[in-house]
C-alpha positions as CSV (number, residue, x, y, z in Angstrom):
1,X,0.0,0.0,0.0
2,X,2.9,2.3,0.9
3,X,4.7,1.6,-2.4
4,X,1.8,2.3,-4.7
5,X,0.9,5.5,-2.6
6,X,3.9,7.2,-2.9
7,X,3.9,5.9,-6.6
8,X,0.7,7.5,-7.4
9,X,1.8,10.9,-6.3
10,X,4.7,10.5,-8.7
11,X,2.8,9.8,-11.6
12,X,-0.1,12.0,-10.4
13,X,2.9,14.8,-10.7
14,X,0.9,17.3,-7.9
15,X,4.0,19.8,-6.8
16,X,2.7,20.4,-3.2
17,X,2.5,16.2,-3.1
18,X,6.4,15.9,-4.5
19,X,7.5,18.1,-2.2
20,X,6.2,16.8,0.8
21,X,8.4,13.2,0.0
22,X,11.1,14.9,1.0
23,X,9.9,14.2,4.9
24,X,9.1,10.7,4.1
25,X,12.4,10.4,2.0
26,X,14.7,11.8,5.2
27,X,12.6,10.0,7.9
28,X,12.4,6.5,5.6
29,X,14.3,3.5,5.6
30,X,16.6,2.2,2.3
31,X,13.9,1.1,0.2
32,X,11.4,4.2,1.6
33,X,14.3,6.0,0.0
34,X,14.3,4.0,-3.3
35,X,10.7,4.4,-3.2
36,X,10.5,8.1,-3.1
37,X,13.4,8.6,-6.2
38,X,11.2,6.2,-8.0
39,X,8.6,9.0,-7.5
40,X,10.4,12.1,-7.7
41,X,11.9,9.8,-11.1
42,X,8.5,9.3,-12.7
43,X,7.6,12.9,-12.1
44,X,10.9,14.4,-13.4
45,X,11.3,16.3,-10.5
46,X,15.0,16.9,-10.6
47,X,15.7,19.3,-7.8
48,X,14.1,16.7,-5.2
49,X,17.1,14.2,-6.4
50,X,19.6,16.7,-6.7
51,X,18.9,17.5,-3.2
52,X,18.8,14.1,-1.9
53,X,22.3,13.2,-3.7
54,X,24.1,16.6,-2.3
55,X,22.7,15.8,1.1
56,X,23.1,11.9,1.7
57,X,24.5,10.3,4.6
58,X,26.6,8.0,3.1
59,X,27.9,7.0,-0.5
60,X,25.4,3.9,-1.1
61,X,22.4,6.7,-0.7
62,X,24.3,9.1,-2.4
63,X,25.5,6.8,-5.3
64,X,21.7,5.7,-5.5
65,X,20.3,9.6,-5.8
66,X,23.5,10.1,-8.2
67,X,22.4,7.2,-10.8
68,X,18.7,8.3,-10.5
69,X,19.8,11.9,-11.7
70,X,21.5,9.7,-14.7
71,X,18.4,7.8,-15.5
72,X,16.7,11.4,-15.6
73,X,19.3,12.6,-17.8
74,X,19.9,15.6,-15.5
75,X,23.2,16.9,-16.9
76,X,23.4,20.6,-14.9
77,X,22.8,18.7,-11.8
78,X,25.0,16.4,-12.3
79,X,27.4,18.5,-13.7
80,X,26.6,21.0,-10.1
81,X,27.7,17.7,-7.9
82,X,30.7,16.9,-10.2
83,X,31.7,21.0,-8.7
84,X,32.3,19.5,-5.5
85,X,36.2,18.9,-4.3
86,X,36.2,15.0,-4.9
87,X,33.7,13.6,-7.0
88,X,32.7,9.8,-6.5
89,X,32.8,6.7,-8.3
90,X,28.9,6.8,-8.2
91,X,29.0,10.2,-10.1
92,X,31.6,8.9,-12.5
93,X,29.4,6.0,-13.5
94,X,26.5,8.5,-14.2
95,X,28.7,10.6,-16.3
96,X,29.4,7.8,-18.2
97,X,26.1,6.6,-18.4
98,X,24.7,10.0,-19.7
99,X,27.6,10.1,-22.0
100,X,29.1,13.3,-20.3
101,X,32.4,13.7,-21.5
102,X,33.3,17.4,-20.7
103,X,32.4,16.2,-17.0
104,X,34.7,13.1,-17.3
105,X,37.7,14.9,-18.8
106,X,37.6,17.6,-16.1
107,X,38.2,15.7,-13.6
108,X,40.4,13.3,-15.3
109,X,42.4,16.4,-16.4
110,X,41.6,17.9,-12.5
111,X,43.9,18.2,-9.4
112,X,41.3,15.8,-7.2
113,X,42.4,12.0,-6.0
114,X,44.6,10.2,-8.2
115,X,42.8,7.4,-8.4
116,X,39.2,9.3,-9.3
117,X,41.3,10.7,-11.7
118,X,42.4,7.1,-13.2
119,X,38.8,5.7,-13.1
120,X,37.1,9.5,-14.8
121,X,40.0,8.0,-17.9
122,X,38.6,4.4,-17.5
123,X,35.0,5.8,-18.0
124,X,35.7,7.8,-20.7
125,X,35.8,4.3,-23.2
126,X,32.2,3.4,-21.8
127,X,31.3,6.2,-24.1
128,X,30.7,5.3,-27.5
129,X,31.8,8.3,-30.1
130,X,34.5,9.5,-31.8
131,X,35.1,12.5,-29.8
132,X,35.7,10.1,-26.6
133,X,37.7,8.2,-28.4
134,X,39.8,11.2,-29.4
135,X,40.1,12.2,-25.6
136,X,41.5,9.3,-24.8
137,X,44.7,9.4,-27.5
138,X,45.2,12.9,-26.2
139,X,45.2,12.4,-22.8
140,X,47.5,8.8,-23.4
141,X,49.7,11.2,-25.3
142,X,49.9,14.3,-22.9
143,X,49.9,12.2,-19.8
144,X,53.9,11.5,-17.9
145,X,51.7,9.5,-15.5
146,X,52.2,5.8,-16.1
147,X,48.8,4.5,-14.4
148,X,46.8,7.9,-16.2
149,X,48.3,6.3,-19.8
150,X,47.8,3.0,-19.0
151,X,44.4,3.8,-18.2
152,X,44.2,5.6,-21.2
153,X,44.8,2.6,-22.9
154,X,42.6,0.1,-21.2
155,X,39.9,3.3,-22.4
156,X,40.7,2.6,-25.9
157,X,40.7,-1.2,-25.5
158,X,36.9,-0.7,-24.3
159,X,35.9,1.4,-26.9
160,X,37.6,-0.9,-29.4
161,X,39.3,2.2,-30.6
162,X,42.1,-0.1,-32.5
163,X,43.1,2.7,-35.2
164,X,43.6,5.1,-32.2
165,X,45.7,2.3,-30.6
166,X,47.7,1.7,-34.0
167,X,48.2,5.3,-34.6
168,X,49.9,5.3,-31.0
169,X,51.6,2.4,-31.8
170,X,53.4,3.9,-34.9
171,X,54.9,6.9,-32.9
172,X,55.9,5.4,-29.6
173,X,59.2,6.1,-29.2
174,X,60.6,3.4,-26.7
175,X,60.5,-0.7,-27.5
176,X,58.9,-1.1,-23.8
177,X,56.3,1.4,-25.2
178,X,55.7,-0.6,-28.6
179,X,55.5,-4.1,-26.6
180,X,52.4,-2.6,-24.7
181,X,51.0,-1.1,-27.6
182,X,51.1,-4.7,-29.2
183,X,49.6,-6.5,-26.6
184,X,46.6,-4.4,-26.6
185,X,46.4,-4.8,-30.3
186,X,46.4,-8.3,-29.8
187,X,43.2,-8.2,-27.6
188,X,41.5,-6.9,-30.3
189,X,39.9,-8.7,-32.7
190,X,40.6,-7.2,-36.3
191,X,43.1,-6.4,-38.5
192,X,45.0,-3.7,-36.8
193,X,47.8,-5.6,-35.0
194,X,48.1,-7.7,-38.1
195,X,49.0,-4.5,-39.6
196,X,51.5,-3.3,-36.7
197,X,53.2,-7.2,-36.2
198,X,53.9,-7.0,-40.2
199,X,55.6,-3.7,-39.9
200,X,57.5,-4.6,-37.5
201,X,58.8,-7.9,-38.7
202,X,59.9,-6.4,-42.1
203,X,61.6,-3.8,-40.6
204,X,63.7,-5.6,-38.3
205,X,67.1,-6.1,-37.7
206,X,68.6,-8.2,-35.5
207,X,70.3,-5.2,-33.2
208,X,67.4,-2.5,-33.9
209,X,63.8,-3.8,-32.9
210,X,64.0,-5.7,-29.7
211,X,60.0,-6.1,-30.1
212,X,60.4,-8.1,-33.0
213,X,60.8,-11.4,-31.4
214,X,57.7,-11.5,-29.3
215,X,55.9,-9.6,-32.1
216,X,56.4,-12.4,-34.5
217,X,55.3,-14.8,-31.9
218,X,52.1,-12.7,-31.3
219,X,51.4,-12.2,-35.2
220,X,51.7,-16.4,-35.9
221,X,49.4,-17.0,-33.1
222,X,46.8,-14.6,-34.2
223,X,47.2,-15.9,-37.9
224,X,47.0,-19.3,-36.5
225,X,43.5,-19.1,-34.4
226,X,42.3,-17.2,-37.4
227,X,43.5,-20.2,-40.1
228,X,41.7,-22.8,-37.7
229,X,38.3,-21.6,-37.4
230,X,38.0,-22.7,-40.6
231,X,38.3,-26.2,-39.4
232,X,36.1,-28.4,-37.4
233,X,38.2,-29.4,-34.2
234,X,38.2,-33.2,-33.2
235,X,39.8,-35.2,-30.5
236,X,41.4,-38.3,-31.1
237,X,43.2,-40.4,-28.9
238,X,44.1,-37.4,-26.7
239,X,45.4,-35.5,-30.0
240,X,43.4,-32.0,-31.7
241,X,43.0,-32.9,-35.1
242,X,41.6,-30.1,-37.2
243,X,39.1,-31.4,-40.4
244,X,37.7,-30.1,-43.5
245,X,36.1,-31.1,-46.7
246,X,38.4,-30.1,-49.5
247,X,35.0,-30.1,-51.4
248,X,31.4,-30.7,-51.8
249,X,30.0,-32.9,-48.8
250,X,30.0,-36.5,-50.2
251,X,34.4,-35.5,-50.2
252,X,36.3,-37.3,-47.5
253,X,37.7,-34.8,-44.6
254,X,40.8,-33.9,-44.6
255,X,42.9,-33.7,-41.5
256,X,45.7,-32.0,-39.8
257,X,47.0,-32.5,-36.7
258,X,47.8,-28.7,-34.4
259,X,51.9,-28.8,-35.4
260,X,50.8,-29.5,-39.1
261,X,48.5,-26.7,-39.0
262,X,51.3,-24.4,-37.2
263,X,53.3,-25.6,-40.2
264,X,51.4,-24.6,-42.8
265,X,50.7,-21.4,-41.4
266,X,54.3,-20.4,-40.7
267,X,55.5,-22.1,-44.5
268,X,52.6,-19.3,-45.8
269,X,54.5,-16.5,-43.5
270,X,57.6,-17.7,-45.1
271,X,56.3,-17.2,-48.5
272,X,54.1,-14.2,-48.3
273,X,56.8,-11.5,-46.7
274,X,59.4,-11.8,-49.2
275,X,56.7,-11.6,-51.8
276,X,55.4,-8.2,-50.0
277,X,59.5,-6.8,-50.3
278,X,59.4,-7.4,-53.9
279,X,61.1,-10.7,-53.8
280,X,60.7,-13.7,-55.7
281,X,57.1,-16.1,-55.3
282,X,56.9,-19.6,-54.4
283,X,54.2,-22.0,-54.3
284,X,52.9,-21.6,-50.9
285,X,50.8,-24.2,-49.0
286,X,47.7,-21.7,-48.0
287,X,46.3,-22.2,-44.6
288,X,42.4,-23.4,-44.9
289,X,42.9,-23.3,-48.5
């Protein structure tokens, strides 16, 4: 009876009535509390949240009043709360929820706690859009903070952002820098750190690129789970065999064990990059083909 009371006078909208859940809301328990947003919520009565977010007790009711505001898409209020000296993880979430970037990068690029500051980066690639993931190349490329950039990075990971990633790859400066910069590439599922892994394995020397080594590794794998999903995988006698028809289905499968498979991927490697460097062709043996 309680519940659908104080629901009515949300949807029923009556300003005198919203205003008088603020006694209820202060004198209530947790889920009087939850009750009352819902209200205030259904009525878009912003102000009432605002109020119960800048006054809460603690940081679950606050966090509570803070994602309501979100829901409601209350920007300015938000925005008003986000003014205070150190803004909490519940706010961050609600910026990122209402895709607020300006609020995000303010405090990201602010002088509040370091580690708000590292989670305002990380929320910036729950935003999906092209300007977020801009923000986060700049601030990975202004940053001297090793946790702000690695951040940063983890960002762009999120928001899949693997051209952003690749562009940063391309001008790192430092080996250590490039290895990172690959291994996010790697957890990405396109063509991107195909692209980096083959730049860097025909531009290496054996003195000058000391990313090479683990970068080939990293490219053969890749090529390798990529060449075997287009095989069925079997088990037999506690070996993977990987199986395909070479043709229509009444065509016997053919069937390579994992090290043949490996094989035939790293013969086609063999082949393909003196081919791309202008040197002579060989028959290659083409993975899946």
């Amino acid at each position: 009876m309680r519940s659908e009371a104080i629901r009515s006078i949300g949807i029923g909208g009556d300003p005198k009535s919203l205003d008088a859940l603020q006694q209820v809301y202060n004198a209530g328990s947790a889920d009087v509390k939850d009750e009352v947003l819902q209200a205030w919520m259904i009525a878009g009565h912003k102000e009432a949240v605002y109020q119960a977010a800048l006054n809460a007790k603690t940081e679950e009711e606050a966090t509570k009043a803070i994602h309501m505001l979100a829901v409601m898409g209350a920007t300015d209020e938000l925005r008003k709360l986000g003014d205070r000296p150190n803004a909490s993880r519940g706010l961050l979430d609600a910026y990122a929820m209402s895709g607020d970037l300006a609020s995000l990068r303010k405090i990201a690029e602010g002088n509040g706690e370091r580690s708000i500051r590292i989670e305002a980066v990380h929320r910036i690639g729950m935003i999906d859009s092209d300007e977020s993931r801009a923000a986060l190349r700049d601030l990975y490329t202004r940053s001297t903070d090793a946790e702000l950039k690695e951040a940063a990075l983890q960002g762009m990971l999120m928001a899949g952002d693997e051209q952003g990633v690749l562009a940063l790859y391309r001008a790192a400066k430092t080996s250590d820098e490039k290895r990172a910069l690959l291994r996010t590439l790697t957890m990405m599922d396109g063509d991107a750190a195909l692209q980096a892994i083959d730049a860097a394995l025909e531009t290496k020397s054996p003195a000058a690129s000391p990313a090479a080594a683990p970068a080939e590794t990293a490219l053969l794998e890749k090529k390798f789970q990529r060449a075997a999903k287009q095989y069925e995988k079997f088990q037999q006698e506690g070996q993977t065999m990987y199986c395909k028809r070479t043709g229509t289905k009444s065509m016997p499968y053919t069937c390579l064990t994992e090290s043949q498979l490996r094989s035939e991927v790293q013969s086609y490697e063999r082949w393909r990059n003196p081919v791309q460097r202008g040197g002579p062709p060989v028959v290659p043996t083409v993975p899946g083909g």
